[in-house]
N, C-alpha and C positions, 0 to 999 in steps of 0.2 A: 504493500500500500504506500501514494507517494504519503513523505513526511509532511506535505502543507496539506494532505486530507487528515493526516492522521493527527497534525494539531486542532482542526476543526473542530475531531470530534471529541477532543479534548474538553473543549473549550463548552461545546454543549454537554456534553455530561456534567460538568461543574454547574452550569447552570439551572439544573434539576435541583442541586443539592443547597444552593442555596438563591432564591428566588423570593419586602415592605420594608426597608428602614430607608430615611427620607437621606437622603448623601446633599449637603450644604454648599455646593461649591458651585461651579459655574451651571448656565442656564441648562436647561434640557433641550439637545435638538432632535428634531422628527428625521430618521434615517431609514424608515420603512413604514407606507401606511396600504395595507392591502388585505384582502377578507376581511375587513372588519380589525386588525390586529394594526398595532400600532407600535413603532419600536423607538425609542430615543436615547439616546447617548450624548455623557457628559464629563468633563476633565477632571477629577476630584484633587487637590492641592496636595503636591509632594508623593502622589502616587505615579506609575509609569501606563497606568491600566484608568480606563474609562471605567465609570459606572454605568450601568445599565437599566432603562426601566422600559415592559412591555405594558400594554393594556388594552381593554378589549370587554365586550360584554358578553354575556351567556341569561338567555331565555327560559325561563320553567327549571330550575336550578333552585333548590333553598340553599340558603348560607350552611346548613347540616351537611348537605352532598359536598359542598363544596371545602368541607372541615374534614368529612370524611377521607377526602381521595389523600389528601395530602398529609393526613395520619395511617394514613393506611400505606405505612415506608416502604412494607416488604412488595406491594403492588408498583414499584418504582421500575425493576424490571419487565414490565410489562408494557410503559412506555416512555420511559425515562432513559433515551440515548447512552448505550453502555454501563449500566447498572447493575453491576456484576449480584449484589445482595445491600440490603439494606436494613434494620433491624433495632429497635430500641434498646439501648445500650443499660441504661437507668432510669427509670419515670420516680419524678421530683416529687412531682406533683400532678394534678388532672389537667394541668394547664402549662406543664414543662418538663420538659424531658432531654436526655442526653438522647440523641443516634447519632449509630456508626452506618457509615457506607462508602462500598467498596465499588471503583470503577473499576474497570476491566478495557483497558488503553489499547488501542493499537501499537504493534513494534512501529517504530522504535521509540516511542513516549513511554515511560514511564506509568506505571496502573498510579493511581492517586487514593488514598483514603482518605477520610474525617471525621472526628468525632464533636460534632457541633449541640450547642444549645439551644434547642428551639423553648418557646415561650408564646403561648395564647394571649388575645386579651379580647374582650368585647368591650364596648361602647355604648355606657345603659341608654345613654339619649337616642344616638342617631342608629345603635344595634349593628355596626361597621366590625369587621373581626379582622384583626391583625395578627397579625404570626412574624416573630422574626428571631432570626437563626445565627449563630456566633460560632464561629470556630473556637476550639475550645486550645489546651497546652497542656502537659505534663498531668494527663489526667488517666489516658488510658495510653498501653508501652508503643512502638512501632512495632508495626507489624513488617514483618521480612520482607522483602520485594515490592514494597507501596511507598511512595514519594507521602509522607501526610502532610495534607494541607494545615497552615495555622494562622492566615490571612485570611479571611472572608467575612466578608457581613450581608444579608440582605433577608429577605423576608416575603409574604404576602398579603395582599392588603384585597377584601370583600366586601363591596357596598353597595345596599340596599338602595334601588336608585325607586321599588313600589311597582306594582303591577308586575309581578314576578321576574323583575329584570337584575341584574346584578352586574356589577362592574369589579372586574377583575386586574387588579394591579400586581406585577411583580418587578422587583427591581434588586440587583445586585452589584457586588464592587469586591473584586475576587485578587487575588495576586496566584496566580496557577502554581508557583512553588517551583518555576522550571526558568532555563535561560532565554526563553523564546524573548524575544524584544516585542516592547511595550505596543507597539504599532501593530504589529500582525495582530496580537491577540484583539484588538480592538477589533480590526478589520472585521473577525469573526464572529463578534458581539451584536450582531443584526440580523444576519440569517438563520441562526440558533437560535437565542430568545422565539424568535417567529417561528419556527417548529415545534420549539419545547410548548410554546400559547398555545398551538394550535393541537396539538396532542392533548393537550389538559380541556378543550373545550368536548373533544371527545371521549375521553375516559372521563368524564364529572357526571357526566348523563347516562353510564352506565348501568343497569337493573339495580346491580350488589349497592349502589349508593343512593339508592332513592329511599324514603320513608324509612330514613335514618335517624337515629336521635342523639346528640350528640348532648353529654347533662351539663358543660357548660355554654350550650350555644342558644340562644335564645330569638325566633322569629319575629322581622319585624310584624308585629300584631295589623299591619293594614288591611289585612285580608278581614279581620274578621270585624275591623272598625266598618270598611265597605260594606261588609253583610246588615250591619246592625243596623247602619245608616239606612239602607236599601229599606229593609224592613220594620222600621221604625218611620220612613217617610210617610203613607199611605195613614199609618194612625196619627200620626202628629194633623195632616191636613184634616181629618176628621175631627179631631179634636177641638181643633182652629175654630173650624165649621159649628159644630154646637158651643163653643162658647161665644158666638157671633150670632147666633138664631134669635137670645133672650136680648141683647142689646137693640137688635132689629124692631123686635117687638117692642120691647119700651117705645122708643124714638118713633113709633106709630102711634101710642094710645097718646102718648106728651099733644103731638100733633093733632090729634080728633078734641084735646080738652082747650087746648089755645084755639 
């Protein structure tokens, strides 16, 4: 395989593993916008590596399926670009966890491991679910024959935009852990993201993640404010109506006495 494919798919496999934390530095420019997926890259200070953020919506999706896929690490091999295994290392807490996972590189790159910290949050107002991911150190040994990453930060970000819509951000800021120079791996940073989106719009909607329940993830309630609404309109207008009947009548006999 040539060596500039086989940084490619370097390059996406890391991107699976770490894909929401907001990187501060220079503006976000749009470097892919097609099916609906959106890709931008941005120079982060004193780094040699762009950060990256994709985004993109998905249809009939609850924030549950969409919490689901992306805890469900060991289903990473199924479409997450060289993802030899994946697997929770430690659970913290029901909202943090250590995982490990193992890429599986093409010769001549290096296979890559990491043992990152993921961490849930939700958002009691607006019901927005964030997740973001930290390379971790000296926490779990090297493993023989894996480059482990110890640079990475990035996360995912799930917003309730109502009427079963949901807006899908991911964004990351990687340092590969290899000699490639800072510019190629950028170069790569555009067409990857927009595979790895487009793969997660179709594993999200798969059977195993639907009518899911996830105990820290909570629905935005619009559905069931529209229902109530809905069926509360027709007795409210009634309502209206007989307390409007006696008034009518008064303002008639007032009138037959003047």
């Amino acid at each position: 395989m040539p060596f500039s494919c086989a940084r490619k798919m370097l390059i996406c496999s890391l991107i699976f593993c770490f894909t929401g934390q907001s990187f501060a530095d220079g503006p976000w420019k749009l470097r892919k916008d097609k099916h609906n997926i959106q890709v931008y890259t941005k120079d982060v200070e004193g780094s040699s590596y762009n950060a990256v953020k994709t985004t993109t919506f998905v249809e009939g999706v609850s924030l549950s399926a969409a919490v689901a896929l992306i805890t469900d690490v060991e289903s990473c091999t199924e479409w997450a670009p060289n993802c030899a295994k994946s697997y929770v290392y430690k659970e913290i807490s029901e909202t943090e966890s250590l995982v490990y996972t193992d890429n599986d590189m093409p010769f001549p790159v290096s296979d890559r491991d990491v043992l990152s910290r993921v961490a849930w949050h939700q958002d009691p107002q607006t019901y927005e679910v964030t997740m973001t991911s930290q390379a971790t150190v000296d926490i779990l040994a090297p493993v023989k024959g894996k480059l482990r990453l110890t640079e990475a930060n990035a996360g995912w970000t799930f917003t309730p935009l109502g009427h079963g819509k949901i807006m899908v951000t991911n964004q990351a800021h990687i340092n590969p852990g290899s000699s490639l120079p800072g510019w190629v791996t950028n170069m790569l940073l555009v067409s990857t993201p927009y595979e790895t989106m487009k793969a997660f719009t179709k594993q999200v909607k798969k059977p195993k993640y639907q009518n899911v329940s996830i105990s820290f993830i909570h629905e935005k309630p619009e559905k069931v404010a529209e229902t109530i609404e809905s069926a509360e309109a027709p007795l409210a207008e009634k309502a209206k109506a007989q307390q409007q009947e006696p008034r009518d009548a008064s303002n008639k006999k007032t009138e037959i006495q003047l």
